[in-house]
C-alpha positions in Angstrom: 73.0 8.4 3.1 73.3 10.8 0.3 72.0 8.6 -2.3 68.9 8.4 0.1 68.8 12.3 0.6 68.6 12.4 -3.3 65.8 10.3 -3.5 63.6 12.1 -0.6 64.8 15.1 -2.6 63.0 13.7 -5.6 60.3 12.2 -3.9 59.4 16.0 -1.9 59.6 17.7 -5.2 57.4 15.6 -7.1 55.2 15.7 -4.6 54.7 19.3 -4.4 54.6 19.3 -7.8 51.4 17.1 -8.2 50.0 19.0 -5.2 50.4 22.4 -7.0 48.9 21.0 -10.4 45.9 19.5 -8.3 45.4 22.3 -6.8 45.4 24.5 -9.7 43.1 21.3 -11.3 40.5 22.2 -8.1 40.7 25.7 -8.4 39.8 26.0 -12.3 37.3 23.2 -11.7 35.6 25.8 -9.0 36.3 28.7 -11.1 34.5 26.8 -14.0 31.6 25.9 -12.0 31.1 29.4 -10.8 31.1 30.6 -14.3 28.4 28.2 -15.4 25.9 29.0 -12.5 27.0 32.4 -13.1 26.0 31.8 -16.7 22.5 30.4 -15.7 21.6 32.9 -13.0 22.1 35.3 -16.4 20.2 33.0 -19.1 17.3 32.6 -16.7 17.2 36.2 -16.5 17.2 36.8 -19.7 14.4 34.3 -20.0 12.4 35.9 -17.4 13.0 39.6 -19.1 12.1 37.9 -22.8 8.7 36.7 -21.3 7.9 40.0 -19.9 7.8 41.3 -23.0 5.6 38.8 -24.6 3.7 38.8 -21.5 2.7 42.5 -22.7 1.6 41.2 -25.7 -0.4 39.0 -24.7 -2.3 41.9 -22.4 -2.5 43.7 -25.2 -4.9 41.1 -27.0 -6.4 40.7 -23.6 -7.9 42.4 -20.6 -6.8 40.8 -17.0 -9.5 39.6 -15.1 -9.7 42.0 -12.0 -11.3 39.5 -9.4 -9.0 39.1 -6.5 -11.1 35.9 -5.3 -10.4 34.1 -8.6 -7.1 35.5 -9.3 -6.1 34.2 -5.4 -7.6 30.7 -5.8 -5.5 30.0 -9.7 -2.3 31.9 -8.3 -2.6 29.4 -5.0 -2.8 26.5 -7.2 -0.5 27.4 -9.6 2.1 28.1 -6.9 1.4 25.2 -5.0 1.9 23.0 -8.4 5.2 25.1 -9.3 6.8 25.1 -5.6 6.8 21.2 -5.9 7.5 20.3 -9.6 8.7 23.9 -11.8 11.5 25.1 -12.1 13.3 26.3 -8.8 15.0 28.9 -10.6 12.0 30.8 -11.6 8.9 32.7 -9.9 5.9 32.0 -11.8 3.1 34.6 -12.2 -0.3 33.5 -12.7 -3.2 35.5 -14.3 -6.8 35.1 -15.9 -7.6 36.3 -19.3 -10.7 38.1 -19.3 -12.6 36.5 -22.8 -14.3 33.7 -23.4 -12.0 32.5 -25.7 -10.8 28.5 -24.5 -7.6 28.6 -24.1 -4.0 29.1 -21.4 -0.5 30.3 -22.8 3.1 29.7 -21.2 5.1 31.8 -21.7 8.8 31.8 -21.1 10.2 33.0 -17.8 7.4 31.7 -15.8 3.9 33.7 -16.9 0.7 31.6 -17.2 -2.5 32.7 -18.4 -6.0 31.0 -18.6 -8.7 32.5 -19.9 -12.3 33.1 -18.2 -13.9 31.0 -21.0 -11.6 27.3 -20.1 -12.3 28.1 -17.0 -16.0 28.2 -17.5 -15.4 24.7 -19.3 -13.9 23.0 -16.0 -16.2 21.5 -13.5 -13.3 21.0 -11.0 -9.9 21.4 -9.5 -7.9 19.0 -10.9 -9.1 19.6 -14.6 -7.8 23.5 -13.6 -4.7 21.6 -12.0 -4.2 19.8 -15.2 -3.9 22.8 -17.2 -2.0 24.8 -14.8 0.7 21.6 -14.8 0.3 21.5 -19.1 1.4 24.9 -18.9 3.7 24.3 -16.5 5.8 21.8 -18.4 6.1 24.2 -21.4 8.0 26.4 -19.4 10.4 23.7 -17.7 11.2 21.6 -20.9 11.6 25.4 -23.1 9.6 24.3 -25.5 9.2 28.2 -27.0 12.7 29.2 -26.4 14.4 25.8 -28.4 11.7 26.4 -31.0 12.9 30.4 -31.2 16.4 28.9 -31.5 15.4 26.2 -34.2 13.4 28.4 -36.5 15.5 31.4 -36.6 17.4 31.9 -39.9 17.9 35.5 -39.4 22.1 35.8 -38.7 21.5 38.5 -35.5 18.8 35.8 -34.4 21.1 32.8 -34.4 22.5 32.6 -31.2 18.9 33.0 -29.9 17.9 35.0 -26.7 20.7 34.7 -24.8 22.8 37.2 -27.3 19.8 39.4 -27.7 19.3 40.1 -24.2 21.3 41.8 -21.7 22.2 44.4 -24.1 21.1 48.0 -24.3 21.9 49.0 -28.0 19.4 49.6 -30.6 19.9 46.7 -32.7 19.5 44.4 -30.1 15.9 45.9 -29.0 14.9 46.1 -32.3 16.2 42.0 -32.3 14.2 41.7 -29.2 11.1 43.0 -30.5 11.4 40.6 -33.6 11.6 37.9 -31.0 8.7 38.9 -29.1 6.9 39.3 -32.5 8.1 35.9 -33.3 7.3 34.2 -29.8 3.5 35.9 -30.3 2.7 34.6 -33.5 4.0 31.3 -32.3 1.1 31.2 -29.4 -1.5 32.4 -31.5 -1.3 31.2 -35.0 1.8 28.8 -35.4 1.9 27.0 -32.1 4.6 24.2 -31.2 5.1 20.7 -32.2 3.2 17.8 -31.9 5.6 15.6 -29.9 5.6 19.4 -27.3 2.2 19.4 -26.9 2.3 15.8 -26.6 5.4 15.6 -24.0 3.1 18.5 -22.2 0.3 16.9 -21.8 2.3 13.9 -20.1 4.1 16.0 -17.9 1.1 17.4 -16.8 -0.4 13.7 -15.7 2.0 12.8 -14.0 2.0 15.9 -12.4 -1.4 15.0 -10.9 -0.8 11.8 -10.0 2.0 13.2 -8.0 0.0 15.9 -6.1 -2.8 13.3 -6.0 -5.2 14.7 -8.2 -7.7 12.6 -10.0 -6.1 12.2 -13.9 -8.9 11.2 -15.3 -10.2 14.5 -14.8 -7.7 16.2 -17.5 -8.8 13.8 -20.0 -12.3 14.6 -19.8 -11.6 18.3 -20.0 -9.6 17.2 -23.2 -13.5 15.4 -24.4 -15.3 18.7 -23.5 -13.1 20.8 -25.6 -14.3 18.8 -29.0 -17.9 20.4 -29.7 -16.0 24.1 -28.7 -13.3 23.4 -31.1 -15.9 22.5 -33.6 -18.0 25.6 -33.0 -15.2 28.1 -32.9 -15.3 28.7 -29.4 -11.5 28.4 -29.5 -10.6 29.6 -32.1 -6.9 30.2 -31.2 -6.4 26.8 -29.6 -7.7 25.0 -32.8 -4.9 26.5 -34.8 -1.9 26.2 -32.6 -2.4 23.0 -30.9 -3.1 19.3 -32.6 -6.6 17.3 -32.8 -8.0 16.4 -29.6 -8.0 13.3 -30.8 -4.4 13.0 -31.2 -3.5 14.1 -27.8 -6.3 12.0 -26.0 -4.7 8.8 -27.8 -1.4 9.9 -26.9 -2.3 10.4 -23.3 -4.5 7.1 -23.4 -1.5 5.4 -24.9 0.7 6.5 -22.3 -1.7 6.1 -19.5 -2.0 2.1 -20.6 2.3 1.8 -21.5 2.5 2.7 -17.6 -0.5 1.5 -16.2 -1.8 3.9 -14.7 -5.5 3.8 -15.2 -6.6 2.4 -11.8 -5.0 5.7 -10.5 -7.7 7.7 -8.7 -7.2 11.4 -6.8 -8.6 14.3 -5.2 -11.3 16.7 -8.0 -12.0 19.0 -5.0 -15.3 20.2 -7.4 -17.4 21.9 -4.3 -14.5 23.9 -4.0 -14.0 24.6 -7.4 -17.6 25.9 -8.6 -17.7 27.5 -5.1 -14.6 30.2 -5.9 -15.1 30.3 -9.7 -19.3 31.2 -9.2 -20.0 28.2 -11.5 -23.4 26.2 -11.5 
């Protein structure tokens, strides 16, 4: 009997012991998790404030369009487009550039501009719900902020945004600004990469084809942007983003690896020219 008694002695204390070790295992696991959502809730913050700023820029360079009709019609299929496929994290903000320069910016943190003049270019929705989406997948895949953290080579740049933001000293607003400098120059002069613009543009197709838009549409606003490009009508867009014949062979390339050119959807053009006043 005693021998027994010694064993269930062992037995209840090992027991308790692996009970207390997972439990301290499930505790740190939930503490850990809470730190990293606590960690994103602050990075997408930071993101969101970072944009703000370039935002500004941007409406620096250019007036807002201040027509509620139009304004309404982009922001409702912007949302509609975000809600289903962004980033659940974010709230996007939606706005028209007033100039007739061809062209749409994302920008980090969830602010999307297109400007009166690619507008003028579309003749329906889903060549508007095309861009919308290419801009769109910018934002989700980070495209700016990993190039921001790629390209800087400054030592209180290095960590990237993350370090920068949150803070309220000098050095890190004056780090700020240099980022916002950077992230400007990147949309109008520099641009991203190939293989971004590339990944965006197929992003935004299957977009479409998942809200049932027609695709074909995006590729033919692609075509119309050729005799603008070559007349300087975009002037912007020709330096920061690749040929149009590069992207339309990508897309094509991509369109044929998943066969997907019998796929036909929604253009919803009478609506489209009907909002945006276009003949």
């Amino acid at each position: 009997m005693a021998h027994f008694s010694k064993y269930l002695c062992l037995y209840i204390f090992i027991f308790s012991f692996v009970f207390a070790v997972s439990g301290q295992a499930q505790e740190f696991r939930l503490r850990a998790h809470h730190i990293f959502w606590k960690n994103q809730e602050a990075g997408t913050q930071r993101e969101i404030d970072f944009g703000r700023g370039v935002s500004a820029k941007i409406l620096g360079k250019y007036p807002l369009l201040r027509d509620e009709r139009k304004v309404h019609y982009i922001s409702q299929i912007g949302t509609g487009i975000s809600a289903q496929l962004g980033r659940p994290e974010l709230r996007y903000y939606f706005g028209i550039l007033d100039t007739d320069e061809i062209n749409a910016f994302a920008v980090p943190g969830g602010y999307i501009f297109v400007t009166m003049g690619a507008l003028k270019l579309m003749r329906n929705e889903a060549q508007l719900a095309g861009v919308l989406a290419h801009e769109l997948s910018h934002i989700g895949q980070k495209h700016i902020v990993r190039k921001l953290k790629l390209q800087s080579t400054d030592r209180s740049l290095t960590s990237g945004i993350a370090q920068v933001l949150g803070s309220s000293t000098l050095a890190a607003k004056i780090a700020l600004e240099r980022l916002n400098d950077i992230a400007f120059k990147m949309l109008m002069e520099e641009g991203l990469s190939k293989e971004d613009e590339a990944d965006a543009d197929q992003k935004a197709l299957e977009m479409l084809i998942t809200l049932g838009y027609d695709p074909q549409s995006y590729l033919n606003y692609l075509q119309s942007l050729k005799p603008h490009l070559a007349q300087g009508g975009a002037e912007v867009l020709s330096k920061t983003h690749p040929t149009i014949e590069f992207r339309y062979q990508s897309l094509s390339e991509f369109i044929s690896r998943h066969q997907l050119d019998k796929i036909q959807g929604k253009k919803n053009e009478k609506r489209f020219k009907k909002i945006m006043a276009i003949p």
